[in-house]
N, C-alpha and C positions, 0 to 999 in steps of 0.2 A: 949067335945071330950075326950075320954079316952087319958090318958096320954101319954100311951105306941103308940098307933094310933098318936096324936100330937106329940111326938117323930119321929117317923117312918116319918109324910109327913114332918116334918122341915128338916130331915136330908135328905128326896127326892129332895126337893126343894131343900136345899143345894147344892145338889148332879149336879142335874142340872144347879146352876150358876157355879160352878168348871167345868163344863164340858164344857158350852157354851164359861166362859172366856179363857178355854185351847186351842178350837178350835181356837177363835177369835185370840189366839198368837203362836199356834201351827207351819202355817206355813209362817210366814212375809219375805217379798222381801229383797232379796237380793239388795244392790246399787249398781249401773253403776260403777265399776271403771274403772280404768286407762288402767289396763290388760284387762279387757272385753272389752274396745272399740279396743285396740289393735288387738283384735283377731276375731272381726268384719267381715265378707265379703261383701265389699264394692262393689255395683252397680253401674258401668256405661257405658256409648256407648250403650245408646240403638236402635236397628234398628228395623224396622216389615219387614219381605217378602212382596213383592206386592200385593198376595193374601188376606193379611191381617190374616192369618191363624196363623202363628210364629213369635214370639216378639225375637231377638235377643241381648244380653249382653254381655258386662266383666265384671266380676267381681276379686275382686285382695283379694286374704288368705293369709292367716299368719302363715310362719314357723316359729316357736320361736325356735323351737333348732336348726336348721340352720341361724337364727336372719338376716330373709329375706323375701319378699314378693314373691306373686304368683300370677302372673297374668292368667283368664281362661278365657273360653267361655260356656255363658249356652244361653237352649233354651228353649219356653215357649209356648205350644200348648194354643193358646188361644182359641180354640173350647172346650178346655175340661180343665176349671180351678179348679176343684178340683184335678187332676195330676198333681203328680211332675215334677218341672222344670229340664233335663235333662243336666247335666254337659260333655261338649264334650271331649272324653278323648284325643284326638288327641292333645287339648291345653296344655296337663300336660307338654307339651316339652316347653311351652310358647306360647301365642299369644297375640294381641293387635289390637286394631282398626277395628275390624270385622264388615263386612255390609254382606249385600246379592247380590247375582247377579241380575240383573234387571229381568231374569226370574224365579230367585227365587227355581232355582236349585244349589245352590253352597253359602258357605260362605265364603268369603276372608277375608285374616288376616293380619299381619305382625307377621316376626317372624325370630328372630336369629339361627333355628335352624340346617342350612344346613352348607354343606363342608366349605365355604367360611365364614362364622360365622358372617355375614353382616345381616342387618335386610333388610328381600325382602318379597313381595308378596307371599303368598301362595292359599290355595283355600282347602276345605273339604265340605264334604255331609251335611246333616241336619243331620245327626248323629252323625258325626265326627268322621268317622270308618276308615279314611284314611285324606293323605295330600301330596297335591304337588305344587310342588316349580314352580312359575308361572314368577317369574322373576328371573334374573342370571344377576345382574350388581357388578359393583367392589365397588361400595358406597351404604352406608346404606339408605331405602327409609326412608324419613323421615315421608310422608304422603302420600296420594292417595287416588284416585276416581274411580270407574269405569265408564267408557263411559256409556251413557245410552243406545247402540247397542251391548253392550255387546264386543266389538270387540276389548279391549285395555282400559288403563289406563293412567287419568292423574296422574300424582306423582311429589315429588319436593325431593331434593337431594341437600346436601351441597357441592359447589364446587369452584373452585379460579375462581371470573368473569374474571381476564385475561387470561384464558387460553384460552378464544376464544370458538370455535364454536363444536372443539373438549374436550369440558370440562369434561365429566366422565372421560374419559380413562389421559388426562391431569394430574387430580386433583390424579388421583387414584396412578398414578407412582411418582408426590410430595410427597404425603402422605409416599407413603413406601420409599423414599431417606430420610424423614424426619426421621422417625422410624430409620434408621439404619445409622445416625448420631449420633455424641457422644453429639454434645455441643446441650444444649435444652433451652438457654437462646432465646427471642422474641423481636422484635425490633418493638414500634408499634408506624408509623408515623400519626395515625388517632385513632379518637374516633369513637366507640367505644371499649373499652379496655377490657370489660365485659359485661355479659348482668346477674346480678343478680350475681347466683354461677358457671357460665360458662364463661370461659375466653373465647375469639377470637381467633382465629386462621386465622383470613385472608378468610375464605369462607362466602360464603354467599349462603339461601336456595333458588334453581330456580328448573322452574317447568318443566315438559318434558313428552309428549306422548310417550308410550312404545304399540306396536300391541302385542296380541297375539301371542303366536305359537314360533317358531324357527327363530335364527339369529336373534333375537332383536338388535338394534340398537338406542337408544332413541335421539329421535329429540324434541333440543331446543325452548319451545315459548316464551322467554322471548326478544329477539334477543339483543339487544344491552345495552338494561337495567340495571342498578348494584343496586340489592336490595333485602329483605327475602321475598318470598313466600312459607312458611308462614311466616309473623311478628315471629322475636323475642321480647322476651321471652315465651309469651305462647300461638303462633299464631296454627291454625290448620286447618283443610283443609275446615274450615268454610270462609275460606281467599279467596277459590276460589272455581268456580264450572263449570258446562257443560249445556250448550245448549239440550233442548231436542232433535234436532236434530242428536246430538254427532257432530256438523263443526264447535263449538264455544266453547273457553275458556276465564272465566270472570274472573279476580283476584283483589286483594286490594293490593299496594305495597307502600311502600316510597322508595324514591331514598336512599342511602348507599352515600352519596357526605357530603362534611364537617360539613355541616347544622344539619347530620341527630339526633345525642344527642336532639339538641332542637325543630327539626323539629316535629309538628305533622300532617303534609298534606300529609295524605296516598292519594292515586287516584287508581280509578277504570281503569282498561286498558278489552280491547278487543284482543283477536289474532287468526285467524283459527285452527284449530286442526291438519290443514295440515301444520301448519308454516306461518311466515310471522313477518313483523313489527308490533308490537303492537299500539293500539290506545287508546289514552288517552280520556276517556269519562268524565269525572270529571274535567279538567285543569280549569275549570272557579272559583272551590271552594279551595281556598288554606287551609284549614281544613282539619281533618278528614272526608273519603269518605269510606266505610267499609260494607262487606256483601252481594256481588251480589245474587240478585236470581233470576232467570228468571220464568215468569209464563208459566202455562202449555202449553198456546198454544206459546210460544217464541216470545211473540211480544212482552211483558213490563219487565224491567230492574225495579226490588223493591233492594234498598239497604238502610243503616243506612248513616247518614252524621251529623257533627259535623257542627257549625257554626264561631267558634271563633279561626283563629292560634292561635297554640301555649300554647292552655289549654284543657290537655289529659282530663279534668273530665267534658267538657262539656257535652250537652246534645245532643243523641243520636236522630234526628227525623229521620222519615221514607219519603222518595223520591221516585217518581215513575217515570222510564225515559221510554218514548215512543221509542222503537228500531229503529225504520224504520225514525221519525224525527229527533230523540236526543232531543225534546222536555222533558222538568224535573218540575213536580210539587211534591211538600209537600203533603201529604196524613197524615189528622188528626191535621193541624199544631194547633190547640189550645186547644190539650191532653195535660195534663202537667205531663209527665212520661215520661222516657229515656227510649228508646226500647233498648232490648239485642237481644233475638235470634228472626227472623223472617223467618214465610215460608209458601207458598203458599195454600191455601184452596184447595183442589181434583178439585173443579170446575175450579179453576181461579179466584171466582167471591169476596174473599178476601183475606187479610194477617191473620195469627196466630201468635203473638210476646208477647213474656214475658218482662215484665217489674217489676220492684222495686215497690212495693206499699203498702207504711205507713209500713214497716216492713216484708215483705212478698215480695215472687217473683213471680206474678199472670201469668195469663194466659188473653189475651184479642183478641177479635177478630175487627177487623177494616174491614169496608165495603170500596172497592177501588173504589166506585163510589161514594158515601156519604162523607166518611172518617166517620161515626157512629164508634163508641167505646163500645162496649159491654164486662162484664169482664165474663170471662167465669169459673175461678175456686175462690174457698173459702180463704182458706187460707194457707199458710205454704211456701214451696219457689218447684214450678215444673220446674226439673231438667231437664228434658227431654219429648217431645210429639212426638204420631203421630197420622194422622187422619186416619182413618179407611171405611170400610163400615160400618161397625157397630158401629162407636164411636170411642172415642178418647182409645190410651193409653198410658200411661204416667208414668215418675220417679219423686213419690215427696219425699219431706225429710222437717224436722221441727228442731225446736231446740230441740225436749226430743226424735226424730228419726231419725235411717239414710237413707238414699234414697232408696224408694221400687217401686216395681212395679205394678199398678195397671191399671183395665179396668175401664171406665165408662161405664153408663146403657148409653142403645142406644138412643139420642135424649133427652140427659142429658143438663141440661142448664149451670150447673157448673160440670163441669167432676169429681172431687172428692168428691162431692156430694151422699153419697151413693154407690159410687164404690168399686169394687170388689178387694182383694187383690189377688196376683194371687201366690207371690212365699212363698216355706217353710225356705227361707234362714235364718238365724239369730231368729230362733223359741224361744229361751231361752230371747229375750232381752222382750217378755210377760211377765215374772215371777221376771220380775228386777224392783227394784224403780227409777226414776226417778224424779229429782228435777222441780215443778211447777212455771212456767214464767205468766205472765199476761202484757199486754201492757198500759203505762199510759201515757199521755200528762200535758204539762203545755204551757203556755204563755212565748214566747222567744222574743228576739230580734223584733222590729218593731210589737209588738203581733201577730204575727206568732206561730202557735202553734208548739209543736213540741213532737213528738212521742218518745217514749222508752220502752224497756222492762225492768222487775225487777223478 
């Protein structure tokens, strides 16, 4: 080869490994800090419309130079996943706890934003081009349900059990003599004295039917009762729920009596939606009893039940109570997983409950006449589901992700399998590094094995 020619290709050749290694380090990820997760927008509360059409969310952003959080509402056409998810401007005032209305015209919220500066009910479009003030009480809601007639709301509100029957309006004229008292010292002849980073104050949460329309008046269903619905500290309106028929309210409560510090025997009660004395459905289990749900066609009572007083970290099985006998069988008893969240299959014809598994929070399906166990998702921990006509969708999140939103393919056997990612939210955390986990086990105690991540 002439010289000048072997010249020429050495320094081409050259030329090209300087150019491939400049690429190869031209543009390297950026790492996850501290600030970037900070500034995050975090997904949760997800609802679908009835129709199965629109996936409902909050999500909570991050003002740094105001060094405060933002809570919003976004929605998510799931007919058409490649468009963006719409952010409701209505929420920029604040919302929270947003679901749909059972006909899937309207989305309710909570929100501080009216005269009265108390967190109430509200309501806006699928668009969220408007908002109006659906409830007008003196005490902040602290959660709600809508009836499933569309006709009124259950909801629960912190109030003094001894104020009797008249407790909002009660609690609410306390509260402002307390305010405009000078001395603010607390005398407190019972435990509990705090719940975490919230002192007592002497109320306790109970729940109350509010009717639509004018002249509300909210009637008590807890009637003589002294205890939080929702559970303190991080009870939620999974604590209680409604009859398909909208004539029944189901709740999980402990009694508020001297016990209650070491008490953990929550009990299931019954009470009409019209009022009445409640009915203890669980008094046979002095354990935890927790999570009514009633199936579609309102004959079977599925809830979580604890087996042992006295030990909060028991294991959670699934019970199924016959309504019409009060008949109670275990459903799956020799699964060995604690159920968390559970809820009815569209048909009736099983349970959907997530559980803890080897490191992962799965998704599993149980058949309510077998009790068969089937696991329906891969891996990582799913935050939130629902079932579809067309398939599941679902909030997952993992240890190197935050919780997204995704559909499955229709008649998918593991819903995250393949599925579809639906929203643009947190686009840049693709182009971030991410520190790699792997799970490993070894031989523990009694050779039991036992799982870890590294």
């Amino acid at each position: 080869m002439n010289p000048l020619n072997r010249l020429a290709h050495l320094s081409f050749t050259a030329l090209i490994g300087v150019a491939v290694s400049t690429a190869s380090m031209a543009q390297p990820k950026e790492p996850f800090t501290y600030r970037k997760m900070l500034m995050l927008d975090r997904i949760s509360a997800l609802d679908v419309s009835p129709d199965g059409q629109y996936a409902l969310f909050n999500f909570r952003g991050t003002d740094m130079g105001n060094n405060k959080g933002v809570n919003l509402l976004g929605v998510k056409n799931l007919a058409d996943p490649a468009a963006p998810e719409v952010s409701l401007e209505t929420s920029r005032e604040g919302a929270s706890s947003a679901r749909w209305s059972p006909d899937g015209q309207w989305i309710y919220f909570l929100s501080s934003r009216g005269e009265e500066g108390t967190a109430q009910v509200w309501r806006t479009t699928r668009k969220g081009d408007m908002a109006e003030q659906m409830t007008r009480l003196p005490l902040d809601v602290e959660s709600f349900r809508v009836t499933p007639d569309g006709k009124g709301f259950v909801l629960a509100m912190a109030v003094f059990p001894e104020c009797g029957p008249d407790a909002v309006a009660c609690t609410a004229d306390r509260l402002a003599k307390r305010k405009a008292d000078k001395a603010t010292g607390t005398v407190y002849t019972k435990m509990f004295v705090r719940h975490w980073d919230t002192w007592s104050d002497g109320r306790v949460n109970r729940l109350f039917h509010v009717a639509m329309g004018e002249g509300q008046r909210p009637r008590p269903l807890m009637g003589t009762l002294v205890g939080d619905v929702p559970g303190k500290p991080w009870g939620d309106e999974g604590d209680y729920c409604i009859s398909p028929d909208s004539k029944t309210v189901y709740f999980s409560m402990r009694r508020a009596d001297a016990r209650e510090p070491w008490s953990t025997n929550f009990d299931i009660f019954q009470v009409p939606l019209a009022g009445g004395n409640p009915a203890n459905f669980t008094e046979g289990n002095p354990a935890w009893d927790a999570g009514p749900r009633i199936s579609p066609d309102g004959k079977t009572m599925a809830y979580l039940a604890m087996k042992r007083p006295g030990f909060e970290a028991d294991r959670f099985w699934i019970n199924l109570m016959d309504l019409a006998t009060g008949k109670t069988t275990t459903l799956a008893g020799d699964w060995d997983r604690s159920a968390e969240a559970i809820k009815w299959s569209r048909d009736g014809q099983s349970l959907f409950v997530t559980a803890q598994d080897l490191g992962c929070k799965r998704l599993f399906q149980v058949d309510v006449k077998t009790g068969k166990v089937t696991r329906r998702s891969k891996d990582g921990s799913i935050d939130a589901f629902f079932e579809t006509a067309n398939g599941f969708v679902f909030l997952k999140s993992s240890l190197n992700f935050p919780s997204q939103l995704f559909a499955a393919k229709p008649k998918a056997k593991l819903i995250d399998e393949g599925a579809t990612k639906l929203l643009q939210f947190n686009k840049d955390l693709e182009t971030l590094a991410f520190g790699t986990y792997e799970q490993f086990n070894f031989k523990g105690w009694n050779d039991e094995t036992v799982h870890g991540y590294v």
